[in-house]
C-alpha angles and dihedrals in degrees: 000000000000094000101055090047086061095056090044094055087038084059090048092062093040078061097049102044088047082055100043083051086047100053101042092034096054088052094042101058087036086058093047089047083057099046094044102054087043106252093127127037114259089259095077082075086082092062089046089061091047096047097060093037091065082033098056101041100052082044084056096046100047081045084051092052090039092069089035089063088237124144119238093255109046122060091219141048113271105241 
């Protein structure tokens, strides 16, 4: 039963770091488009790199839990 409670956990992360893309990549390209057709000055750029570097690293670690088999919420598998 152990097993199946792993790739369900393993799911879960696979959610959550589809959600996590989902939530900083929307903003992200909103903010680009904003900056490209001149809405907002060049330095928001800044922000923007920011933006994807939390973004991408909190995407890396739920995928990284996703093929351990670990929820979202616990940093190791349940026994």
């Amino acid at each position: 039963m152990g097993f199946f409670r792993n790739i369900f956990d393993g799911l879960l992360s696979f959610a959550a770091c589809l959600a996590t893309l989902a939530a900083f990549g929307l903003p992200t390209w909103a903010t680009h488009q904003a900056i490209t057709y001149g809405l907002v000055p060049a330095w928001v750029y800044v922000a923007l790199v920011a933006m994807i570097y939390v973004g991408g690293n909190l995407a890396i670690a739920f995928l990284r839990k996703a093929l351990d088999g670990v929820a979202p919420l616990r940093e190791r598998k349940r026994r």
